[in-house]
PARO-98812 format. One record per residue (C-alpha): residue in one letter; residue number from 1; x, y, z. Coordinates in nm, 2 decimals, decimal comma. Example, Ala and Ser with C-alpha at 12.3 -4.5 7.8 and 13.67 -1.06 7.14 Angstrom:
+----+-----+--------+--------+--------+
: aa :   i :   east :  north :     up :
+----+-----+--------+--------+--------+
:  A :   1 :   1,23 :  -0,45 :   0,78 :
:  S :   2 :   1,37 :  -0,11 :   0,71 :
+----+-----+--------+--------+--------+
***
This chain:
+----+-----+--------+--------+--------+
: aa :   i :   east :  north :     up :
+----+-----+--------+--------+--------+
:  X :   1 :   0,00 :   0,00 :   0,00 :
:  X :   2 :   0,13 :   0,30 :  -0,11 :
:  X :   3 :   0,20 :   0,59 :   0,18 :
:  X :   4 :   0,07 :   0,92 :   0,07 :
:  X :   5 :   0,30 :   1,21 :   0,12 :
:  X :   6 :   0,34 :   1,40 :   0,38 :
:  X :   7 :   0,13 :   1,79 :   0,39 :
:  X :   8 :   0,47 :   1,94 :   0,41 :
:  X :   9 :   0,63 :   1,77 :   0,19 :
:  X :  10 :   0,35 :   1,83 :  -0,10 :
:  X :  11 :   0,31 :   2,19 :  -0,01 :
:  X :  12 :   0,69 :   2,23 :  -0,04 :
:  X :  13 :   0,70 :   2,02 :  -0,42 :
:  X :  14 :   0,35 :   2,22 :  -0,53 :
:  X :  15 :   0,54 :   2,60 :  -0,44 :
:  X :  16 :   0,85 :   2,52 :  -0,61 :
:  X :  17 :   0,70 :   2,38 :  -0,90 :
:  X :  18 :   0,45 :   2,67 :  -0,91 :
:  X :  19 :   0,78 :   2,90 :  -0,91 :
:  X :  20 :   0,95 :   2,74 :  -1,18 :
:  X :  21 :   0,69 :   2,76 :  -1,43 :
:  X :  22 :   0,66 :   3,11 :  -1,34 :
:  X :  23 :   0,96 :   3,20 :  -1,43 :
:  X :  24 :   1,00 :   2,96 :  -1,68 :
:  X :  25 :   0,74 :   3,16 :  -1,83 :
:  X :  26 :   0,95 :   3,45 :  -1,92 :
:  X :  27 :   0,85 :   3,65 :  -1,56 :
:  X :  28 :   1,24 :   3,69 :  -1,51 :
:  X :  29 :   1,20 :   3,94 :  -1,81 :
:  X :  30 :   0,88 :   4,09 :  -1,71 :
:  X :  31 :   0,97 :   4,20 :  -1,37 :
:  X :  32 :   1,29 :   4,33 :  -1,51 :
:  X :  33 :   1,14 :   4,55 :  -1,78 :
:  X :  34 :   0,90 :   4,66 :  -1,51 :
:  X :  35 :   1,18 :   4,74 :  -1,31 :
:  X :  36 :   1,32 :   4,91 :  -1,60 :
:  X :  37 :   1,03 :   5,10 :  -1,72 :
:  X :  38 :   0,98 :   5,27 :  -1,36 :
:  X :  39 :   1,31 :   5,40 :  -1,36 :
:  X :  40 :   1,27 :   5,55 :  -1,71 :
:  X :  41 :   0,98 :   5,73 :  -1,60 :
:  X :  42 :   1,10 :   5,83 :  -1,26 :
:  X :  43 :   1,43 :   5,95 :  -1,51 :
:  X :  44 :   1,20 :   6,13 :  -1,72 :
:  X :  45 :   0,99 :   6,29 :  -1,46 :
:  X :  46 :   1,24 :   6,41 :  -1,23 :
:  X :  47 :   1,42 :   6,59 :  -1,54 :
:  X :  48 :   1,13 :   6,84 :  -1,54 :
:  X :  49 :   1,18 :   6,91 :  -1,15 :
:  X :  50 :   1,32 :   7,20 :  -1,03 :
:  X :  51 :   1,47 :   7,04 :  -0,78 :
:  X :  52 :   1,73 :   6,79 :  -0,70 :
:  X :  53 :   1,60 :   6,63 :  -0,42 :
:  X :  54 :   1,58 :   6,23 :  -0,44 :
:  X :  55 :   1,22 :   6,26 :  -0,18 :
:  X :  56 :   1,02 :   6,32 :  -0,48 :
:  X :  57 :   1,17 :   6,08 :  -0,74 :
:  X :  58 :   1,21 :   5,82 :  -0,47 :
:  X :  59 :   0,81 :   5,88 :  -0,41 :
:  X :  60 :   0,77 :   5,87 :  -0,81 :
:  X :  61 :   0,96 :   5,52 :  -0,85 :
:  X :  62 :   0,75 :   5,36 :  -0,62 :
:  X :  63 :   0,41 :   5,51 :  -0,69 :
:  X :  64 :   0,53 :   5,34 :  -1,03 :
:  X :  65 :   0,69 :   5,02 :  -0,87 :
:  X :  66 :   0,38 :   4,95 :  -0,69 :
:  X :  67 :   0,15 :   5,02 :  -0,95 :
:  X :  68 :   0,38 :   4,77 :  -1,16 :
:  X :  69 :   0,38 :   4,48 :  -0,91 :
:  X :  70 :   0,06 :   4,48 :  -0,85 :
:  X :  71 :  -0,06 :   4,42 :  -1,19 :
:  X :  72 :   0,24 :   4,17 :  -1,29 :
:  X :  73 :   0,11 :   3,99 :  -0,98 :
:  X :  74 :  -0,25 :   3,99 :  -1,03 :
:  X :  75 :  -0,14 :   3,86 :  -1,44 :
:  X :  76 :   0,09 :   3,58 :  -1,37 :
:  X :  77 :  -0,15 :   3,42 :  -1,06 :
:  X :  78 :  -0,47 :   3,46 :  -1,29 :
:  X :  79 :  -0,33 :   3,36 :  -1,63 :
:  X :  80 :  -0,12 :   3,05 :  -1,49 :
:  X :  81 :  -0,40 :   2,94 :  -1,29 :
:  X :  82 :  -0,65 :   2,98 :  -1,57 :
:  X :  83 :  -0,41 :   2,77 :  -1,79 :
:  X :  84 :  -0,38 :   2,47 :  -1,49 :
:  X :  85 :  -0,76 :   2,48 :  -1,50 :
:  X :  86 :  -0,83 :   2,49 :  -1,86 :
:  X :  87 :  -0,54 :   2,22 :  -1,97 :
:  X :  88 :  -0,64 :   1,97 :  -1,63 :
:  X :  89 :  -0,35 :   2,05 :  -1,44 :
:  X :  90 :  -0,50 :   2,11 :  -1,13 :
:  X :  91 :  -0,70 :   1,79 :  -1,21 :
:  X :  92 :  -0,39 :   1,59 :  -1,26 :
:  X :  93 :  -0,32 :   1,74 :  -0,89 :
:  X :  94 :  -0,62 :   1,63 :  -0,74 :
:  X :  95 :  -0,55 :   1,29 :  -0,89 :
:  X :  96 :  -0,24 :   1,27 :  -0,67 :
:  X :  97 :  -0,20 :   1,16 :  -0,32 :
:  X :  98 :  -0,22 :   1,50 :  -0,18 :
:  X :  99 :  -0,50 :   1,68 :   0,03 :
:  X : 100 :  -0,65 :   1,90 :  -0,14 :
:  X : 101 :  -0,60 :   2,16 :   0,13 :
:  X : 102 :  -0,18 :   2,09 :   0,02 :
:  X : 103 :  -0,27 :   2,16 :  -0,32 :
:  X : 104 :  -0,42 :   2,48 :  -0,25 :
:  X : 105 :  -0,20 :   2,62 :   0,01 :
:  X : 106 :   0,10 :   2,47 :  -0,24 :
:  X : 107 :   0,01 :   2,67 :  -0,51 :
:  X : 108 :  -0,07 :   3,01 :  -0,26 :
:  X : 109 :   0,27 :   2,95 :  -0,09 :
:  X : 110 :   0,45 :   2,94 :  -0,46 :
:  X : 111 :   0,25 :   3,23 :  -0,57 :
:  X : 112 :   0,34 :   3,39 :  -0,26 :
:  X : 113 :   0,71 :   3,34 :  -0,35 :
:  X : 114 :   0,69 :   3,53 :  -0,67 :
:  X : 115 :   0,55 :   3,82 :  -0,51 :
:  X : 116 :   0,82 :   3,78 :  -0,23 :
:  X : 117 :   1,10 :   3,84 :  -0,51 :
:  X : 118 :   0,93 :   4,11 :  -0,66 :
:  X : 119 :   0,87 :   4,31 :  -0,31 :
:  X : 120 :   1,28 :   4,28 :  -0,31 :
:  X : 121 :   1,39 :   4,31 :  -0,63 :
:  X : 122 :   1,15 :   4,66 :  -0,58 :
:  X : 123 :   1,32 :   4,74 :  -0,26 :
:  X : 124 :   1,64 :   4,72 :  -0,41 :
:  X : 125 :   1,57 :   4,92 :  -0,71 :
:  X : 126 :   1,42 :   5,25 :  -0,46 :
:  X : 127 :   1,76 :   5,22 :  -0,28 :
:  X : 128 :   2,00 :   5,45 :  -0,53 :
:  X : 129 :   1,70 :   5,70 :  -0,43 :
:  X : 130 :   1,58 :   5,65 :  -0,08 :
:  X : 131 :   1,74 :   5,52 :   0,27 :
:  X : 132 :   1,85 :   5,14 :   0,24 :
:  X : 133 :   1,61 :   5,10 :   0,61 :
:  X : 134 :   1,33 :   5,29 :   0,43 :
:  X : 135 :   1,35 :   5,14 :   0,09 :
:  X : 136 :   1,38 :   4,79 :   0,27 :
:  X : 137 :   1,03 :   4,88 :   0,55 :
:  X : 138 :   0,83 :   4,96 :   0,17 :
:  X : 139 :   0,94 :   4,65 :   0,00 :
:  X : 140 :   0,87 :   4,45 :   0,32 :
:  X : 141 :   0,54 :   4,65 :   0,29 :
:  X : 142 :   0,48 :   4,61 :  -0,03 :
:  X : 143 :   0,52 :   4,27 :   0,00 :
:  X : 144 :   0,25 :   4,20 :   0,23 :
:  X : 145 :   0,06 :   4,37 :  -0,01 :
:  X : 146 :   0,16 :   4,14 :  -0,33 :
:  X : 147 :   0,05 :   3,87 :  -0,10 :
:  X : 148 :  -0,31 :   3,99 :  -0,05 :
:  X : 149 :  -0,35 :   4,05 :  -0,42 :
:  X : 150 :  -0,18 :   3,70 :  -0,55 :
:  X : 151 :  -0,46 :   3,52 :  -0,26 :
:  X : 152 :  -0,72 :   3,74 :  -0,38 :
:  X : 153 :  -0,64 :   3,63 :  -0,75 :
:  X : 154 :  -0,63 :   3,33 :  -0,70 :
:  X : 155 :  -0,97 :   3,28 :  -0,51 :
:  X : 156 :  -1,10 :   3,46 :  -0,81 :
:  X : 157 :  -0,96 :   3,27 :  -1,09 :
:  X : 158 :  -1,08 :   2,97 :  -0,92 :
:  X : 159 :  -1,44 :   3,07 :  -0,88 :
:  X : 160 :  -1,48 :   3,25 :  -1,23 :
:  X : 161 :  -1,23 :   3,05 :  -1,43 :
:  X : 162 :  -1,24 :   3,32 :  -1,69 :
:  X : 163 :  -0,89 :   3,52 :  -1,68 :
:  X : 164 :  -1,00 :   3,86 :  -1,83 :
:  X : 165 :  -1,34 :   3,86 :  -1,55 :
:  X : 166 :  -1,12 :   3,71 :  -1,25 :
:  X : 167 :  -0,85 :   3,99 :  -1,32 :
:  X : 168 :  -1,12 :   4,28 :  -1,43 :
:  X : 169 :  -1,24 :   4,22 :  -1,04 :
:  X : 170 :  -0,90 :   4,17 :  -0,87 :
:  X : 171 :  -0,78 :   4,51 :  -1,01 :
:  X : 172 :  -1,17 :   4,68 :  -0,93 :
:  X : 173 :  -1,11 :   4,54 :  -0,55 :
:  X : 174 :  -0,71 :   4,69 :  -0,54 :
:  X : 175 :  -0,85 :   5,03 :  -0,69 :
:  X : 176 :  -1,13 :   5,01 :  -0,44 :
:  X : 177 :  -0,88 :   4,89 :  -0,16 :
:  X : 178 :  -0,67 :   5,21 :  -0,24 :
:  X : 179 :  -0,99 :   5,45 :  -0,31 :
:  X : 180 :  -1,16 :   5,37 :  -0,01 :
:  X : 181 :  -1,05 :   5,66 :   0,20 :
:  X : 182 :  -1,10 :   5,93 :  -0,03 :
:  X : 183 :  -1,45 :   5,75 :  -0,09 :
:  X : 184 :  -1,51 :   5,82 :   0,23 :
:  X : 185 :  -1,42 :   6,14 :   0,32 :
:  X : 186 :  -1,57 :   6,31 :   0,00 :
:  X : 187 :  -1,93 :   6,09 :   0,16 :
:  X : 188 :  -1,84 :   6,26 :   0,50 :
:  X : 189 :  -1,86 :   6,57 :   0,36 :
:  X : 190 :  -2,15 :   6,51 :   0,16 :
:  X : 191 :  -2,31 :   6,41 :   0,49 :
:  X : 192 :  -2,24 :   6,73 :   0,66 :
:  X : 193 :  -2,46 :   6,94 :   0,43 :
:  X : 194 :  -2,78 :   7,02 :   0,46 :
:  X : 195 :  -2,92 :   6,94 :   0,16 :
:  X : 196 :  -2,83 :   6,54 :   0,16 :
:  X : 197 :  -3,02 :   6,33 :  -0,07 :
:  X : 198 :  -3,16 :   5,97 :   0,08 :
:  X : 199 :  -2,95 :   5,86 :  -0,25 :
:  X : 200 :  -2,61 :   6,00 :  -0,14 :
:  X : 201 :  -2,70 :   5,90 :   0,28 :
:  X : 202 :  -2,73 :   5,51 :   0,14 :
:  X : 203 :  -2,40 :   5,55 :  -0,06 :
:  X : 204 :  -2,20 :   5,65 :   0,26 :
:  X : 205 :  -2,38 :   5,40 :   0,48 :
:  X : 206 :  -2,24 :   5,16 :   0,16 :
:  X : 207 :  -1,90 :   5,25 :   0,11 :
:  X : 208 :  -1,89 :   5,24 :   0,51 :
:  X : 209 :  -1,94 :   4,88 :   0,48 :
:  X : 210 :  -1,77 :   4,80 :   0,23 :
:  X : 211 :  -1,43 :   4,94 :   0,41 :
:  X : 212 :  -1,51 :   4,70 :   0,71 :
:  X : 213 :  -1,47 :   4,43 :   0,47 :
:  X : 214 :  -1,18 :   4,51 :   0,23 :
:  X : 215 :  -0,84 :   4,56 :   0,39 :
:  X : 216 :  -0,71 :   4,92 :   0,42 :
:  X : 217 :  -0,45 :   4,95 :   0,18 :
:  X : 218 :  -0,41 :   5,31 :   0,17 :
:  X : 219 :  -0,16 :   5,23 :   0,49 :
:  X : 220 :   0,03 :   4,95 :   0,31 :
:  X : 221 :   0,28 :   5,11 :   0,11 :
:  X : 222 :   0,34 :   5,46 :   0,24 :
:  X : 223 :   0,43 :   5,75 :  -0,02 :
:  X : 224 :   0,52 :   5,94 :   0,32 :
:  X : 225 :   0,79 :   5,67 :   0,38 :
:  X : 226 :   1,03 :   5,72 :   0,06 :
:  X : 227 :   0,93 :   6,10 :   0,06 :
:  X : 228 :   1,04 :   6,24 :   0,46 :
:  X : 229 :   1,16 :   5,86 :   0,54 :
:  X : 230 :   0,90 :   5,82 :   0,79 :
:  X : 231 :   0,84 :   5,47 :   0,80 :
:  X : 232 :   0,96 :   5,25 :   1,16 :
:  X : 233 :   0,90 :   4,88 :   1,24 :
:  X : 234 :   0,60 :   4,90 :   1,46 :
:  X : 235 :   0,42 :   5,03 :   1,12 :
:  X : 236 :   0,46 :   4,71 :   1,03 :
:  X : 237 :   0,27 :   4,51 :   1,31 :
:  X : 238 :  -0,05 :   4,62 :   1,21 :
:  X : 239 :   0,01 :   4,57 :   0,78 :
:  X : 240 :   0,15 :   4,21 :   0,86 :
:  X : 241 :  -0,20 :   4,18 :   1,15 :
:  X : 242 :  -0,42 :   4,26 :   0,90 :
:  X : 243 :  -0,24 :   4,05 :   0,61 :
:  X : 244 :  -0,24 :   3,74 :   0,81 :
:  X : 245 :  -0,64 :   3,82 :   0,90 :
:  X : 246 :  -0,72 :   3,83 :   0,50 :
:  X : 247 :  -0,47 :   3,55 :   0,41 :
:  X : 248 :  -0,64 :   3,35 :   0,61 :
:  X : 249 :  -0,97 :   3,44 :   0,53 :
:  X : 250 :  -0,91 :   3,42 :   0,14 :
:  X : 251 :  -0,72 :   3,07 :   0,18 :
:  X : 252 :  -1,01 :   2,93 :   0,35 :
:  X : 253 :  -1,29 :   3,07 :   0,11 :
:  X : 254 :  -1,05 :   2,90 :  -0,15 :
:  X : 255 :  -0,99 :   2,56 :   0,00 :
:  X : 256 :  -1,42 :   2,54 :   0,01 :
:  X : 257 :  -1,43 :   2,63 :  -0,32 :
:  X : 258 :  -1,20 :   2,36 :  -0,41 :
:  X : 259 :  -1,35 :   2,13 :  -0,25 :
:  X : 260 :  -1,70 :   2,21 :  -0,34 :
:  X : 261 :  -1,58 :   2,20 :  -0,77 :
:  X : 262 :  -1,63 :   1,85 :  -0,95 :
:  X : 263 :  -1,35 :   1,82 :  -1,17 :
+----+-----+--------+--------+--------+
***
């Protein structure tokens, strides 16, 4: 009788398998000509400042950087999952001796690596610009923030399995993520006049719940840190709180829908 592997042992094999391919996959270049891109801009940009201050092109680079990762992240989880679902990769997975739960967190922890390497190789590239401590608290940042959207990708992948609608609602949740406190503070001030329609009082009593359930990522990646360098470790214990909250949440939602799917 054969034994069936051990969950750490499959979890391990599924992440650096998942890595592989991604990179196999040309994301090597990709994050490289990101990389390259930003600092064109930031080049670009800066040459029309009056100033030669590295705050502001520091702040450009990773307004740019983030921007960047974020989407390369929220592509490469969606489009390689799409193509395990649509060529019976994951099937041939489920086929194997593993839990299911393995599979799933295999392929999260994998996906998680990817946008590990990209938080650093991001980090690295803000450093000619901003403090190596600073530069290094936004890419560990930033990270945390790759991580949310790679989970978030992949939950909707699965549950869609239609790559342009999983990553049309990934990005609409990261812009709404981001938007949410200007959202809110232009409803505020709606709600302090007078003249407040019933329409514009449900909209605020909306977006109000809506920001209980989506993480704040407005507080993720601070601007303020690469601009006056004002980022410090305990800044990170509530980013890395909350991340571990929504992982958690997401990777369970996921391992349901896994199980619930008849492939």
């Amino acid at each position: 009788m054969t034994t069936s592997p051990g969950r750490l042992q499959a979890v391990t094999i599924l992440a650096v398998l998942t890595l592989r391919m991604a990179l196999r996959e040309r994301l090597a270049r990709a994050m490289a000509l990101m990389i390259a891109l930003s600092w064109a801009a930031t080049w670009f940009l800066a040459s029309l400042l009056v100033s030669d201050e590295t705050g502001p092109q520091a702040a450009m680079l990773g307004f740019l950087l983030r921007l960047g990762s974020v989407f390369l992240t929220m592509v490469t989880v969606t489009f390689s999952l799409t193509r395990d679902l649509q060529n019976r990769g994951l099937e041939l997975l489920l086929a194997l001796p593993y839990p299911r739960g393995a599979i799933w967190l295999g392929k999260g922890v994998g996906f998680a690596m990817i946008a590990s390497l990209l938080a650093l190789l991001d980090a690295l590239a803000l450093m000619p610009l901003a403090p190596p401590g600073q530069a290094l608290l936004w890419g560990v940042a930033i990270n945390a923030e790759l991580w949310l959207m790679a989970t978030l990708a992949m939950l909707l992948t699965l549950a869609l399995r239609q790559a342009p609608l999983a990553l049309t609602m990934t990005a609409a949740l990261y812009l709404l993520g981001r938007s949410m406190h200007s959202l809110l503070l232009i409803a505020r001030q709606s709600a302090e006049m007078a003249t407040e329609h019933w329409s514009a009082a449900l909209a605020r009593h909306l977006l109000t719940l809506i920001s209980w359930l989506l993480p704040d990522l407005e507080r993720f990646t601070v601007t303020d840190w690469l601009l006056h360098h004002g980022g410090s470790l305990p800044a990170l214990g509530p980013i890395f709180a909350e991340t571990l909250l929504y992982l958690a949440l997401l990777m369970a939602v996921g391992h349901l829908e896994l199980r619930r799917r008849a492939f």
